[in-house]
ChimeraX commands (.cxc) that place a marker at each C-alpha (Angstrom):
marker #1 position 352.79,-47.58,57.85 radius 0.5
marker #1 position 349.06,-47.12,59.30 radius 0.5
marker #1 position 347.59,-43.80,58.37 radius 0.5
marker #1 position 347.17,-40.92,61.51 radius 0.5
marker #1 position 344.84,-38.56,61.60 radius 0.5
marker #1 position 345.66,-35.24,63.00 radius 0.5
marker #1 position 343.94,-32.04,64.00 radius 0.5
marker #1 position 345.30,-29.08,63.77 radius 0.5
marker #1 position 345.58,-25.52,64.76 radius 0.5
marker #1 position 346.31,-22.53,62.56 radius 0.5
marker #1 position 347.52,-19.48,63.87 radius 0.5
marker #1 position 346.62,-16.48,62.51 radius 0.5
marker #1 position 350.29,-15.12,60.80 radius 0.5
marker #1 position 351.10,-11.82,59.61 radius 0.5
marker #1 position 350.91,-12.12,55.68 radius 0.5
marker #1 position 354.95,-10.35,55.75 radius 0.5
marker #1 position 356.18,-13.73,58.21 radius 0.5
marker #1 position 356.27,-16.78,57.30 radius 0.5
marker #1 position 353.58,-19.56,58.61 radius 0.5
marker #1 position 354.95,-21.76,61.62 radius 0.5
marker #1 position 354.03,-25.29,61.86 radius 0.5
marker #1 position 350.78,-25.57,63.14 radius 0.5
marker #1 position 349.73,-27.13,66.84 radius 0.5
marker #1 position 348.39,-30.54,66.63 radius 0.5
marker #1 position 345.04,-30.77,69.10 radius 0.5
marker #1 position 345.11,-34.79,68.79 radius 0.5
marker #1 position 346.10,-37.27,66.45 radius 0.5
marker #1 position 345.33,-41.60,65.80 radius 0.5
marker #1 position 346.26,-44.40,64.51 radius 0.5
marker #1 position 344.20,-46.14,61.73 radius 0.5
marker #1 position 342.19,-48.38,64.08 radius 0.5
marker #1 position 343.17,-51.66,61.69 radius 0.5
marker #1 position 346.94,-50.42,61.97 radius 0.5
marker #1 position 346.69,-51.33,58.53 radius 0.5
marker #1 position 348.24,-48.75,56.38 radius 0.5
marker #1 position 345.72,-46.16,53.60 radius 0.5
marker #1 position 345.58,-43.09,53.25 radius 0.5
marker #1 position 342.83,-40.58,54.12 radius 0.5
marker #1 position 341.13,-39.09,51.47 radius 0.5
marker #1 position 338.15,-37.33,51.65 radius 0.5
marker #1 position 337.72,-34.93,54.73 radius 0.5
marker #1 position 335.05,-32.14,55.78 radius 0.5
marker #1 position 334.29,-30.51,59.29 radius 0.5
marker #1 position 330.37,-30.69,60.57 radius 0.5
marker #1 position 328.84,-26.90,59.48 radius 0.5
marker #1 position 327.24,-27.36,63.55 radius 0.5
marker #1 position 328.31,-27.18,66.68 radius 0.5
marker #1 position 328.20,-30.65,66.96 radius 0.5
marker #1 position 332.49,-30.41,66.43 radius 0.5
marker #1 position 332.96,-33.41,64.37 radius 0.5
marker #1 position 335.05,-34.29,61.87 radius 0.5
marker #1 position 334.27,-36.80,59.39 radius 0.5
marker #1 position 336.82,-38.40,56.87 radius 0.5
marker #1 position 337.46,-41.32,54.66 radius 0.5
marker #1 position 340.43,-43.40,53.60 radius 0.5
marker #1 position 341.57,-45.77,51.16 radius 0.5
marker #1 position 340.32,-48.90,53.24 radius 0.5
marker #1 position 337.06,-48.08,52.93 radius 0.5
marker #1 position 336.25,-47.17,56.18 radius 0.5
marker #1 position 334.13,-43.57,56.82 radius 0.5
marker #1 position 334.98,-42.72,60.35 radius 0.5
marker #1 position 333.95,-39.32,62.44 radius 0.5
marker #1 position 335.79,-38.16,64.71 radius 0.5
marker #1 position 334.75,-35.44,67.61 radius 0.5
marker #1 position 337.07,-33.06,66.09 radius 0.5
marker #1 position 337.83,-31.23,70.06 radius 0.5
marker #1 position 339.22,-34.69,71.36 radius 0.5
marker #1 position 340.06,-37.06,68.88 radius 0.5
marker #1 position 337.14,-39.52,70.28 radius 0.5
marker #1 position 335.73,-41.92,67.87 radius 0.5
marker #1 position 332.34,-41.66,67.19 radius 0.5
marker #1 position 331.62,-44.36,64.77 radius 0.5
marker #1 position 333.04,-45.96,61.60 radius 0.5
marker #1 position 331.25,-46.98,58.76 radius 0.5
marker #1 position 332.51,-50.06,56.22 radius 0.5
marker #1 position 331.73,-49.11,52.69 radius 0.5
marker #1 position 330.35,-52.18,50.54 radius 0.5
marker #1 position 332.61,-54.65,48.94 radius 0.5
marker #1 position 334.90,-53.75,45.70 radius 0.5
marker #1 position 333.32,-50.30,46.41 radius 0.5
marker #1 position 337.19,-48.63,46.35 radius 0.5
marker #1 position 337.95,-46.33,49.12 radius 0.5
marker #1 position 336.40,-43.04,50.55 radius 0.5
marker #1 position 337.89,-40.17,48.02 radius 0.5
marker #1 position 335.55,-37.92,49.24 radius 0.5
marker #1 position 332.97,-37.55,52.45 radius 0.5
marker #1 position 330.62,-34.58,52.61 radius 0.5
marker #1 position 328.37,-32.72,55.53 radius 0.5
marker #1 position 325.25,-31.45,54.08 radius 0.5
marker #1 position 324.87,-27.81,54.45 radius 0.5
marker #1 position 322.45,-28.68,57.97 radius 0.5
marker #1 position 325.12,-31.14,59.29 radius 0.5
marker #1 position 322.02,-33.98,59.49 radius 0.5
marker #1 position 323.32,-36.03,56.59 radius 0.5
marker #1 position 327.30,-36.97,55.06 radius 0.5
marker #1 position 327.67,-37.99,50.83 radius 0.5
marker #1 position 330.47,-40.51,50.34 radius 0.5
marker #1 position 331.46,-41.08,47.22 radius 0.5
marker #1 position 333.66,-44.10,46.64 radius 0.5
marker #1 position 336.91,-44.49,43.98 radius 0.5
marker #1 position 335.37,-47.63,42.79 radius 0.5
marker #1 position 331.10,-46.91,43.16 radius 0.5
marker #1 position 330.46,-44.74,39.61 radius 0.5
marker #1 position 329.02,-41.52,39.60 radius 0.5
marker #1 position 326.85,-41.93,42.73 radius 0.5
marker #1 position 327.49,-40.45,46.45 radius 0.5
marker #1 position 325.77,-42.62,49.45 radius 0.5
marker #1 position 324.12,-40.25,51.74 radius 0.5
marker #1 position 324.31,-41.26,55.72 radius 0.5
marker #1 position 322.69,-39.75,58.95 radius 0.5
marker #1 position 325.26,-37.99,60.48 radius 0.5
marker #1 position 324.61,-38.83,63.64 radius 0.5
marker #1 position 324.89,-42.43,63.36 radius 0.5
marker #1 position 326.31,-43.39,60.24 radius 0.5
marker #1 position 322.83,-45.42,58.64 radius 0.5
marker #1 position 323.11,-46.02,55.14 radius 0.5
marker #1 position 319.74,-43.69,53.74 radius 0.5
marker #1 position 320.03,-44.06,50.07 radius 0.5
marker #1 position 322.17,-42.45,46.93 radius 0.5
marker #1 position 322.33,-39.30,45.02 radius 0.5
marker #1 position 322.38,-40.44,41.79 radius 0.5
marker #1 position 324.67,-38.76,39.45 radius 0.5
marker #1 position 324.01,-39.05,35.44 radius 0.5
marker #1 position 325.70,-37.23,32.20 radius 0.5
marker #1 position 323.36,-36.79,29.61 radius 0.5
marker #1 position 323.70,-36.70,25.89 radius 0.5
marker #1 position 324.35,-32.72,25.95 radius 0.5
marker #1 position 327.67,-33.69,28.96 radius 0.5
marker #1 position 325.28,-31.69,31.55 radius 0.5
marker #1 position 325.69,-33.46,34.99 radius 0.5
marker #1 position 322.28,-34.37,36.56 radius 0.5
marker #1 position 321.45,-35.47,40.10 radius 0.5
marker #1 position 318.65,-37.34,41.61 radius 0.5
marker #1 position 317.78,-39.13,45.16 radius 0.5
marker #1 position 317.07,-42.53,44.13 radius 0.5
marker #1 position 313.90,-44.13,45.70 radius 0.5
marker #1 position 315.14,-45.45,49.06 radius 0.5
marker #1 position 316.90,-41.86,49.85 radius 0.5
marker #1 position 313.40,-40.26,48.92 radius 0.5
marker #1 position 311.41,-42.61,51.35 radius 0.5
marker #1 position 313.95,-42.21,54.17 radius 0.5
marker #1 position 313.60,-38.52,54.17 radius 0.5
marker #1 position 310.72,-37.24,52.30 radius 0.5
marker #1 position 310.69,-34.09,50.66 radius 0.5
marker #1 position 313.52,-33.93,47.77 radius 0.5
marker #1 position 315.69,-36.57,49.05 radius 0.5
marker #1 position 318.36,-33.82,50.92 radius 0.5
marker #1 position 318.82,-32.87,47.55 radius 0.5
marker #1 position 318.52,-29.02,49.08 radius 0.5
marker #1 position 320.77,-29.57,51.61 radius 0.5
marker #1 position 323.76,-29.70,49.47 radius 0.5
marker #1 position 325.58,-27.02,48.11 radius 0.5
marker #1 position 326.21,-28.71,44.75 radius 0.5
marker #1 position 329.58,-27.20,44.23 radius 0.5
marker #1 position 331.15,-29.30,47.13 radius 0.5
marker #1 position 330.93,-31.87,44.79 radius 0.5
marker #1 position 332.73,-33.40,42.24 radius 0.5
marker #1 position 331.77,-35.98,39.29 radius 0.5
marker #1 position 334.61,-37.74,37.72 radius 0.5
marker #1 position 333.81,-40.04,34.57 radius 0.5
marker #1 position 336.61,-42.24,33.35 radius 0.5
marker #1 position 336.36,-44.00,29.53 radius 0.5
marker #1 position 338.76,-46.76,28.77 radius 0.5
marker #1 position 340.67,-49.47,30.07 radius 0.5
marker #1 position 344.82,-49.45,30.41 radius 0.5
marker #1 position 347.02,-46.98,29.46 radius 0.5
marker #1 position 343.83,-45.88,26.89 radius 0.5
marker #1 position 341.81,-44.06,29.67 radius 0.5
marker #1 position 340.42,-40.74,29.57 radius 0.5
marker #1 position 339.47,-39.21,32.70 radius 0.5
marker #1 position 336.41,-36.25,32.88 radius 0.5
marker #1 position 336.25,-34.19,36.02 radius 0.5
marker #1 position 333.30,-31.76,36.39 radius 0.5
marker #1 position 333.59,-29.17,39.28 radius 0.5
marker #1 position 330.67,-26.77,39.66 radius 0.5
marker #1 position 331.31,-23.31,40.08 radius 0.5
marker #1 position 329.34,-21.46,43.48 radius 0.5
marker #1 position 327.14,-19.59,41.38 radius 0.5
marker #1 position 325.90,-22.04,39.32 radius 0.5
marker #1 position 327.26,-20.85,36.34 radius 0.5
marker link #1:1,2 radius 0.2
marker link #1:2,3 radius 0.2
marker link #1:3,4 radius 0.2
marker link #1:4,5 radius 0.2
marker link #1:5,6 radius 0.2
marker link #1:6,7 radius 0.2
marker link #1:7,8 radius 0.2
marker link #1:8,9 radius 0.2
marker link #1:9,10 radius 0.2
marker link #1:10,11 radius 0.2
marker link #1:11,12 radius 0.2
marker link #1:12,13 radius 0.2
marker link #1:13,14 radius 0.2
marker link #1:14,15 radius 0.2
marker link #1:15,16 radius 0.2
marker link #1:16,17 radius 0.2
marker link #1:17,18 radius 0.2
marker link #1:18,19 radius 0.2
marker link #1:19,20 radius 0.2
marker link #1:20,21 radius 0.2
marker link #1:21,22 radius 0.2
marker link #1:22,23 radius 0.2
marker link #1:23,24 radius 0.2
marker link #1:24,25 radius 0.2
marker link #1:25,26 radius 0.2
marker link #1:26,27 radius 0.2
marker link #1:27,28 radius 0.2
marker link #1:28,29 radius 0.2
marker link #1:29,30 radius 0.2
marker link #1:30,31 radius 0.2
marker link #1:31,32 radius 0.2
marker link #1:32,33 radius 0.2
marker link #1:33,34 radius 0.2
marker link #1:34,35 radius 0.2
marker link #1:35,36 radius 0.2
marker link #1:36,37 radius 0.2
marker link #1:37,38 radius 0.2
marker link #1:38,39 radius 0.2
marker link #1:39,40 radius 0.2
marker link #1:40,41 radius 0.2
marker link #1:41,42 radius 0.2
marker link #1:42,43 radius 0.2
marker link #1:43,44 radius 0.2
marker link #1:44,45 radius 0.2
marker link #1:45,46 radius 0.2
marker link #1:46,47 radius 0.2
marker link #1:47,48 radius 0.2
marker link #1:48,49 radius 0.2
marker link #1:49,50 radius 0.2
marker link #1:50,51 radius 0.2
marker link #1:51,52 radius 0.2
marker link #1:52,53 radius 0.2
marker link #1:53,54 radius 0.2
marker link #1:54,55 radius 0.2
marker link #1:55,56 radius 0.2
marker link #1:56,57 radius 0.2
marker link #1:57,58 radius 0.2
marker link #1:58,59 radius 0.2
marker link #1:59,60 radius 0.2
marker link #1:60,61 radius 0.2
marker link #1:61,62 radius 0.2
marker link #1:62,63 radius 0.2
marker link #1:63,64 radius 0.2
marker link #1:64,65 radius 0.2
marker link #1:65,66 radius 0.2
marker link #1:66,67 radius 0.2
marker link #1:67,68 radius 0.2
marker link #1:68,69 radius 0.2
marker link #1:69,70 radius 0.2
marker link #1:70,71 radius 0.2
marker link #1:71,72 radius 0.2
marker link #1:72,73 radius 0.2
marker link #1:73,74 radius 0.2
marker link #1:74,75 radius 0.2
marker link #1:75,76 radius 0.2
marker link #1:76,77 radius 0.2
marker link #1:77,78 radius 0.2
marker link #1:78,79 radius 0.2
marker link #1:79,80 radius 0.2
marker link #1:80,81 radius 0.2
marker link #1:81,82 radius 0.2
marker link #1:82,83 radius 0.2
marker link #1:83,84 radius 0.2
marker link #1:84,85 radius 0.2
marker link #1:85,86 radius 0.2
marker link #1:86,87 radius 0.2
marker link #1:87,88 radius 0.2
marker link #1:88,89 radius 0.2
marker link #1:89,90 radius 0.2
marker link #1:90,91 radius 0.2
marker link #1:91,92 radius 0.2
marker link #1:92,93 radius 0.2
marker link #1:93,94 radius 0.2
marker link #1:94,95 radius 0.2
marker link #1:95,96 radius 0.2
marker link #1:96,97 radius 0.2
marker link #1:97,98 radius 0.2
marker link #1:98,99 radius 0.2
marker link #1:99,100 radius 0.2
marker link #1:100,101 radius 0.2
marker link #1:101,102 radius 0.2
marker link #1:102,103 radius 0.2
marker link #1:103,104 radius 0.2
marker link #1:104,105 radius 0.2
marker link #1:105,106 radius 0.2
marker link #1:106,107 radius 0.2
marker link #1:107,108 radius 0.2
marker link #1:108,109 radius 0.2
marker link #1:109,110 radius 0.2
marker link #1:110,111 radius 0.2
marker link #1:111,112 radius 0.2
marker link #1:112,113 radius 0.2
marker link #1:113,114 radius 0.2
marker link #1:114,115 radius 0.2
marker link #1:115,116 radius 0.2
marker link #1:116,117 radius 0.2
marker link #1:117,118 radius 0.2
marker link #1:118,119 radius 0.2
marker link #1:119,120 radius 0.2
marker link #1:120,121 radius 0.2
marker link #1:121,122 radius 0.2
marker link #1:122,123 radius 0.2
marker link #1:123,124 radius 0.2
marker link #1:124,125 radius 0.2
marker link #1:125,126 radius 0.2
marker link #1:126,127 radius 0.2
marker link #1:127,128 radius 0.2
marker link #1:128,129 radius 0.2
marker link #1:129,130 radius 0.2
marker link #1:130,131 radius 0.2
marker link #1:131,132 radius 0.2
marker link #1:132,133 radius 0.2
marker link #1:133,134 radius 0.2
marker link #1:134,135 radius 0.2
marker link #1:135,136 radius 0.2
marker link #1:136,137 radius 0.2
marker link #1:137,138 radius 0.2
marker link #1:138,139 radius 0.2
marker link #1:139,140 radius 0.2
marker link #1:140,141 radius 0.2
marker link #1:141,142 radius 0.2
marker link #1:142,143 radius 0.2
marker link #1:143,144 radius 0.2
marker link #1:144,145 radius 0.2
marker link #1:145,146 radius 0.2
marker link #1:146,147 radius 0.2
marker link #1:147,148 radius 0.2
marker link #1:148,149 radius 0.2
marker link #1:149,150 radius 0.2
marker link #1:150,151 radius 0.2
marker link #1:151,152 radius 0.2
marker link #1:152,153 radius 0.2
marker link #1:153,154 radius 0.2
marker link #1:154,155 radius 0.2
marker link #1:155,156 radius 0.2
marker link #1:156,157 radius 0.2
marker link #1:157,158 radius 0.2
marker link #1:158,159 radius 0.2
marker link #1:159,160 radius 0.2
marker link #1:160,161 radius 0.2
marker link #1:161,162 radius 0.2
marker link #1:162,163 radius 0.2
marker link #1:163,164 radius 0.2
marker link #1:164,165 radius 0.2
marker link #1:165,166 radius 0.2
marker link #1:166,167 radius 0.2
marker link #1:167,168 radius 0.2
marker link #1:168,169 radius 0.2
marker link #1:169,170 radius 0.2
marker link #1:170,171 radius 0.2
marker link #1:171,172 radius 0.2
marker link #1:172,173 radius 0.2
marker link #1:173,174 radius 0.2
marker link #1:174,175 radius 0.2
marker link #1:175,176 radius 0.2
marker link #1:176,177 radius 0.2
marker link #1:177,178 radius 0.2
marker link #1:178,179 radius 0.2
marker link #1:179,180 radius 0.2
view
């Protein structure tokens, strides 16, 4: 079955009452009709009103979150995996995709047109502390530290898998909003 995006509605409930089902503003069909499933979500932080997700067919789409209206869909390269997670810098000017199947790196995007700008390179070193760089095309898109600034680095997360088969052993790191 093709994947459908909704938007929802939460009302604010009484914390004794149990919460109702909540209004949906709009909902669509996976343009392909193919079926996936979404994966990675995140609401602009302006008052732009977008919504920008990505699903299991590789596709990052955004979405004017008010109407449902399709602002513009992004292909993610070939054997890249799908969209398990898609990111609005803390400014809203840029979105980090990181893809099931494209390591530890997130490809940044301007947000308000979907252009490929570069990657945020993610690295372990020897010690297992996670490190993260713009890589050279992200720095001369943008300058300054790459939008390395404009990302709250807790909204990410770095997963390293070792092994092939049923011998795999998966790392997750999440970082904690204090930086501790």
């Amino acid at each position: 079955l093709p994947s459908i995006v909704a938007a929802v509605c939460l009302h604010t409930v009484p914390t004794l009452q149990a919460q109702g089902t909540p209004d949906i503003v709009w909902e669509a069909l996976t343009p392909s009709l193919l079926a996936n499933s979404i994966q990675g979500v995140d609401w602009s932080p302006v008052a732009s009103g977008n919504l920008v997700f990505g699903s299991t067919d590789r596709w990052l789409r955004t979405r004017q979150a008010e109407t449902g209206a399709l602002s513009y869909s992004v292909l993610q390269p070939h054997r890249s995996g799908g969209v398990d997670q898609a990111l609005y810098s803390s400014d809203g000017l840029f979105i980090a995709v990181h893809n099931s199947s494209g390591g530890l790196d997130y490809r940044v995007h301007r947000a308000v047109d979907g252009v490929f700008l570069g990657l945020l390179d993610f690295s372990i070193d020897e010690q297992g502390m996670v490190r993260v760089a713009p890589d050279s095309q992200l720095l001369a898109a943008v300058g300054g530290d790459g939008t390395l600034s404009r990302w709250p680095i807790e909204r990410f997360t770095v997963s390293v898998t070792v092994g092939s088969g049923y011998d795999r052993t998966n790392t997750t790191f999440n970082f904690s909003p204090d930086g501790t």
